[in-house]
DRENVO-277204 format. One line per 10 residues: for each residue x, y, z of N, C-alpha, C. Coordinates in Angstrom, 3 decimals, m for minus. Each point is the difference from the previous one (the first is absolute). Layout:
BEGIN
X,Y,Z,X,Y,Z,X,Y,Z; ...
end
This chain:
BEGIN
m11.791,m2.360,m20.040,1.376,m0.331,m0.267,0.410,0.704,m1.285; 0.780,0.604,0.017,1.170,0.833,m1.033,0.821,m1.000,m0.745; m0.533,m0.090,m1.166,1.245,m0.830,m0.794,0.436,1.269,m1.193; 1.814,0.079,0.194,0.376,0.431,m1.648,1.094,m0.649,m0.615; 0.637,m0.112,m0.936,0.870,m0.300,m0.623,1.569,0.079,0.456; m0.132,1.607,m0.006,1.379,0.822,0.366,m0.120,0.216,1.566; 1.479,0.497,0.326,0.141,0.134,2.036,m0.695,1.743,m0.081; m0.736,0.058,0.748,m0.732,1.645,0.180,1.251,0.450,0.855; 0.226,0.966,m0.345,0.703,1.005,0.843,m0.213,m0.325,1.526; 1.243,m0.181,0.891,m0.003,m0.271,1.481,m1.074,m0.538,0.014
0.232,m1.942,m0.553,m0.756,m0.937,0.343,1.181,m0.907,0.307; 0.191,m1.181,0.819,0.999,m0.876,0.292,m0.257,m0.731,0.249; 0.527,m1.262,m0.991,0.017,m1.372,0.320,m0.369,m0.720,1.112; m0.251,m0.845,0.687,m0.394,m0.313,1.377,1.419,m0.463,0.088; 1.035,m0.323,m0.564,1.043,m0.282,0.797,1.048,1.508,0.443; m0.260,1.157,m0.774,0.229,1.343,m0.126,m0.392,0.667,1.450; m1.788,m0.511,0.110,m0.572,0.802,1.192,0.383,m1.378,1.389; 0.415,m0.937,m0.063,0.215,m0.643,0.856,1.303,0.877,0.378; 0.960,m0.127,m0.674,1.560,0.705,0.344,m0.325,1.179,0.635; m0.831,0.790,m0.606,m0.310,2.081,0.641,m0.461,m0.954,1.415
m0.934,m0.738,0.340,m0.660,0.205,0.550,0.464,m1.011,1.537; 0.849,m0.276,m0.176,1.175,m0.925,0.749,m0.876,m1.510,0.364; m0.801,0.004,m0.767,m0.800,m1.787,m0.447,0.298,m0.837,m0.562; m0.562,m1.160,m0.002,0.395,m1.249,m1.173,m1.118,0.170,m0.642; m0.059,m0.589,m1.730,m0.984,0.140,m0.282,m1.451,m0.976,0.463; 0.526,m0.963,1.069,m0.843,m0.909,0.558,m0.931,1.143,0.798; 0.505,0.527,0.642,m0.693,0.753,0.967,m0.924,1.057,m0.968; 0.285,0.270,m1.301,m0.535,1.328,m0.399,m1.197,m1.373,m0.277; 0.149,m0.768,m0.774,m0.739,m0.879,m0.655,m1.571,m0.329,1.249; 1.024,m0.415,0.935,m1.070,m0.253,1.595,m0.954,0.867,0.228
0.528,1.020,0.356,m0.894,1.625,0.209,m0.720,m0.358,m1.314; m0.110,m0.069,m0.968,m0.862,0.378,m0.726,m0.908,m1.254,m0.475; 0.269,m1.378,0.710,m1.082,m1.105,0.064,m0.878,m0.107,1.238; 0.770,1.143,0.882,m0.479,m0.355,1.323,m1.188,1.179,0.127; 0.025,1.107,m1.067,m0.680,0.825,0.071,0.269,1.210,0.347; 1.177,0.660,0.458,0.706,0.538,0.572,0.076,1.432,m0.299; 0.106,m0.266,m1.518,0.261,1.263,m1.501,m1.438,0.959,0.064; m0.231,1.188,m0.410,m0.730,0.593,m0.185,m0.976,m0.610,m1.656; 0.861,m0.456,m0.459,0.184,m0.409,m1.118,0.567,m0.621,m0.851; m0.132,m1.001,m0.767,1.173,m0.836,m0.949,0.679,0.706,m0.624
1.259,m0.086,m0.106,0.948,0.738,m1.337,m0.391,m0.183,m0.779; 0.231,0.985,m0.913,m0.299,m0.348,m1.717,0.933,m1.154,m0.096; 0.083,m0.391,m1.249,0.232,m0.588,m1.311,0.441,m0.205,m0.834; 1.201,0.095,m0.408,0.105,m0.196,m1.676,m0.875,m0.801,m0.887; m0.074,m0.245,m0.694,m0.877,m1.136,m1.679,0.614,m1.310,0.666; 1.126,m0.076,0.308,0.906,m1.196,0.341,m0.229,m0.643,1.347; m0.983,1.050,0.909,0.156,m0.542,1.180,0.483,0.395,1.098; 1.005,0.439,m0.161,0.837,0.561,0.765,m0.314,1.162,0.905; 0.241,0.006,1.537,m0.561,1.080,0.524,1.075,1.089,0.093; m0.702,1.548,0.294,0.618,0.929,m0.330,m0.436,0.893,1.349
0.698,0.536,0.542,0.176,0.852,0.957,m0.093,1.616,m0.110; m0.738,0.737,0.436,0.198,1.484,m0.406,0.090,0.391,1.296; 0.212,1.343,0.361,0.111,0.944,0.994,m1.180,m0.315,1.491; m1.494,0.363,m0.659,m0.584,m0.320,0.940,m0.183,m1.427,0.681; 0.039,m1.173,m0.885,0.567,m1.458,0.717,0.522,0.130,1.097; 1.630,0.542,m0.406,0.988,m0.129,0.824,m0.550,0.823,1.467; m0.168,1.261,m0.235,m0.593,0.718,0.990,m1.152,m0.906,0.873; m0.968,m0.301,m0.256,m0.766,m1.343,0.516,0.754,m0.836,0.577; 1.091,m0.543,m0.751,0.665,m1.485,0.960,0.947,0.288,1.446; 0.410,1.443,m0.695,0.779,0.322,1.088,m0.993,0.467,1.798
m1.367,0.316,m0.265,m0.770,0.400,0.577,m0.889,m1.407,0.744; 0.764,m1.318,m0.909,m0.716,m1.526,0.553,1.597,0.031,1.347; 1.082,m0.023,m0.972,0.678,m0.066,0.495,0.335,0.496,1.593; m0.092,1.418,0.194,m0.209,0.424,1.220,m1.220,m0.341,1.178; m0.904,m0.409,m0.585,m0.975,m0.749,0.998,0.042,m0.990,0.200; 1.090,m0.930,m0.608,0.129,m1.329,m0.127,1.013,0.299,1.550; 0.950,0.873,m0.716,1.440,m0.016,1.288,m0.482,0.325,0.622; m1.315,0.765,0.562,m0.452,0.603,1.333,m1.135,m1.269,0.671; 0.206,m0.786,m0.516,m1.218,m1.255,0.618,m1.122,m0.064,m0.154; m0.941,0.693,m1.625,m0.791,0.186,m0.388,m0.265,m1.485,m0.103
m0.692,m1.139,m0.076,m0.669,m1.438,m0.582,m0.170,0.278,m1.656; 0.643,m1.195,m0.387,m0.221,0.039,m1.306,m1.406,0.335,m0.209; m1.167,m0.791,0.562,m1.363,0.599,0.040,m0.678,0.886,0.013; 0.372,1.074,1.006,0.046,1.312,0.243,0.548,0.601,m1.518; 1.281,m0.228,m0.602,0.159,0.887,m0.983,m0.650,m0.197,m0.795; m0.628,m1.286,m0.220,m0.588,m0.550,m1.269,m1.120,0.799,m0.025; m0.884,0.271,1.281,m1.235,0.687,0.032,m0.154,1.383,m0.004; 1.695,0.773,m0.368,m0.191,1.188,0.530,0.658,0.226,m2.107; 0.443,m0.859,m0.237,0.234,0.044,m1.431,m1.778,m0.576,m0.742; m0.703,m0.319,0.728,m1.414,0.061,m0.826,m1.024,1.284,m0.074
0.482,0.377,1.433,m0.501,1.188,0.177,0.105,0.873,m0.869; 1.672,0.708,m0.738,0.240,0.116,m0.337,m0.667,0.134,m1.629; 0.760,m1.328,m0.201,m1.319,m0.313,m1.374,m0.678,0.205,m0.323; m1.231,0.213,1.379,m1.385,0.250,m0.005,0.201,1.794,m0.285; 0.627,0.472,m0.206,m0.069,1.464,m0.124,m0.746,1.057,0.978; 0.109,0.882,m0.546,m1.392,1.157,0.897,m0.774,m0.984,0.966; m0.148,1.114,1.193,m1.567,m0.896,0.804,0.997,m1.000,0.695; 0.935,m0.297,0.665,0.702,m1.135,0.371,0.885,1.042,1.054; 0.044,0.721,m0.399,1.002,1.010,1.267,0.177,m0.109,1.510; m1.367,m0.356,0.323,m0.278,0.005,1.350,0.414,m1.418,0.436
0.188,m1.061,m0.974,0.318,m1.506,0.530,1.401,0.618,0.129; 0.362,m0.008,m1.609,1.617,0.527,0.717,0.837,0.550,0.682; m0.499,1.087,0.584,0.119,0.881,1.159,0.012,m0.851,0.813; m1.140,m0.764,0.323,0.441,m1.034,1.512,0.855,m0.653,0.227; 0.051,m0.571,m1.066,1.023,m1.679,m0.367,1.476,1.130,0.410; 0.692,0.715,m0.679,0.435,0.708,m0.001,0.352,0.733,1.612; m0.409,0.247,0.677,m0.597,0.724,0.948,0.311,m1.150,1.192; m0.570,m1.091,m0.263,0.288,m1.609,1.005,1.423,m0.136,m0.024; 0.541,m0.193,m1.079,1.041,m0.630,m0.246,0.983,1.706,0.023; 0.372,0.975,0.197,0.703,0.323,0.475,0.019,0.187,1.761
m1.010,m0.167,0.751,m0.476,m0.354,1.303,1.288,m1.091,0.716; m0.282,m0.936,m0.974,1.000,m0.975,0.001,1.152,m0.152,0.092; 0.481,0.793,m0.706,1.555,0.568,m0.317,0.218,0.364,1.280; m0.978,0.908,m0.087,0.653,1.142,0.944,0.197,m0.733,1.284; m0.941,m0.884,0.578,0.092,m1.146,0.986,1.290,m0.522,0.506; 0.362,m0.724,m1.562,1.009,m0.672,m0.387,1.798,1.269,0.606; m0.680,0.939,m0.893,1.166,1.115,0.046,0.694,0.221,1.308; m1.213,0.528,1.218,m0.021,m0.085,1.398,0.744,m0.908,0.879; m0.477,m1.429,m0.143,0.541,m1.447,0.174,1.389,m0.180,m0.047; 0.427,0.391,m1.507,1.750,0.269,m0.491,0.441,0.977,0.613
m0.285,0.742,0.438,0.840,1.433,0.567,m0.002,m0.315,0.988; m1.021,m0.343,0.661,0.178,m0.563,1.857,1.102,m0.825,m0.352; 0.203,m1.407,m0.715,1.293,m0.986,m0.339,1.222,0.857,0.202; m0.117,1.389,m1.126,1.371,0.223,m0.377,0.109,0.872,1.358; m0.445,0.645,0.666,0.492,0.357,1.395,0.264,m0.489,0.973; m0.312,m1.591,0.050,0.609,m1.014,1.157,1.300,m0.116,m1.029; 0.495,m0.372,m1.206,1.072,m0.225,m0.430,0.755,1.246,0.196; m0.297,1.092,m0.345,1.173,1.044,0.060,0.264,0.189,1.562; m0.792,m0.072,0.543,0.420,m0.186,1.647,0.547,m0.757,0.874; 0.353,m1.082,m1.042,0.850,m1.458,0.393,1.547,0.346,m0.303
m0.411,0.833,m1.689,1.257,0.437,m0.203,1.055,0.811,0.540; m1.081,0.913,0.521,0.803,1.392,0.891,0.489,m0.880,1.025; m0.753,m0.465,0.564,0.735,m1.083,1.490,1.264,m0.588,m0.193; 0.020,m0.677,m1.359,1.163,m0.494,m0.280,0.928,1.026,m0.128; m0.123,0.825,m1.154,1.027,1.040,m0.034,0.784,0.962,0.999; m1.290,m0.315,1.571,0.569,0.645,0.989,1.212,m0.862,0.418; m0.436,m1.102,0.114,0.664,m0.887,0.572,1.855,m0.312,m0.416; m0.570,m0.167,m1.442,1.675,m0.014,m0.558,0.576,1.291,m0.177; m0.366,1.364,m0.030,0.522,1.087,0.130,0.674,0.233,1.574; m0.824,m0.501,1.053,0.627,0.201,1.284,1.374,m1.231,m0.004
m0.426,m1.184,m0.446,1.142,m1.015,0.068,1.109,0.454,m0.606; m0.160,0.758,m1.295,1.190,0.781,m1.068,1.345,0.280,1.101
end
């Protein structure tokens, strides 16, 4: 943990990186009890947590696996991995590797949806264009 006095250059408040980061600071706070973070924010002397560049880059990277149906679990373990540095590549690659599988599943699923809907639509549009 990073503690200093003064704000380091492009470091931000957690209510600063909540706003960039379209969060509450509950949620930044969560991710980072839940394990989530690559790492704790620094610090000020006072306490106070501080946000820099690569954080944000990290949350936004929880963030997108979160919106893609990653398990909080899953991220938590792919943010230890992480942690764990070097030598961990090959877990992450999988985890990684599973979970866009998924998506893509998911992706498939929705597009079949949105082509029974746009084909409901055209029907309609035939319909009231001939009634016109």
């Amino acid at each position: 943990m990073t503690s200093t006095d003064e704000r380091p250059a492009a470091s931000l408040t957690i209510a600063e990186a909540a706003q960039r980061l379209g969060l509450s600071t509950h949620a930044l706070r969560y991710y980072e009890t839940e394990g989530l973070l690559v790492g704790p924010p620094s610090r000020t002397t006072t306490g106070r947590r501080r946000y820099g560049e690569g954080d944000l880059r990290w949350i936004v990277m929880v963030q997108r696996l979160r919106a893609t149906g990653m398990p909080v679990r899953e991220v938590r373990e792919y943010a230890a991995l992480v942690r764990a540095g070097e030598g961990t590549e090959r877990e992450r690659l999988a985890l990684l590797r599973a979970h866009r599988e998924r998506v893509l599943a998911q992706l498939d699923e929705v597009t079949g949806h949105l082509g029974a809907i746009t084909a409901k639509i055209e029907g309609y549009e035939q319909r009231v264009a001939a009634s016109a």
